[in-house]
C-alpha positions, -999 to +999 in steps of 0.1 A: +460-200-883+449-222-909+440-253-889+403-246-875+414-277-843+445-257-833+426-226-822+403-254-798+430-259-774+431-261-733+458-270-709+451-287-677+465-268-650+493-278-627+486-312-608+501-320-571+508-356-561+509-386-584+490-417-598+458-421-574+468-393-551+469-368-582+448-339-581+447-304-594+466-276-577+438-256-557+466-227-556+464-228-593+429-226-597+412-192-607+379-179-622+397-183-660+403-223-651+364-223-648+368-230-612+336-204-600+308-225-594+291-205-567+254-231-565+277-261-560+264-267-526+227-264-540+232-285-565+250-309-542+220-305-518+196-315-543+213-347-561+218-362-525+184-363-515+172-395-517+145-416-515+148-434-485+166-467-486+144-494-494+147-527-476+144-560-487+104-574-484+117-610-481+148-625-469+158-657-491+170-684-463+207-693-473+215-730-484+220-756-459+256-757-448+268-724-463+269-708-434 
């Protein structure tokens, strides 16, 4: 193996569904696919808290007849 870009290869594994609805084959899926993600919920946990929505300090009246 000559080519140093041949040996940095991956396949995708198997999709179900198609176009939109495409997705990857939870079946398929195993600890060699890097699927093993065992803080995921943590990490989920901690990018969805939020500060809490801010609302608007003025409301701008609309234009006369727009409504």
């Amino acid at each position: 193996m000559t080519d140093p870009l041949e040996r940095a290869t991956s396949n995708p594994p198997p999709t179900l569904g198609e176009g939109c609805l495409s997705r990857y084959d939870p079946e398929a899926m195993s600890e060699e696919t890097g699927t093993d993600f065992p803080d995921a919920a943590e990490l989920w946990n901690e990018l969805n808290r939020s500060a809490p929505i801010s609302t608007p300090t003025h409301v701008i009246p609309a234009k006369a007849g727009t409504q």
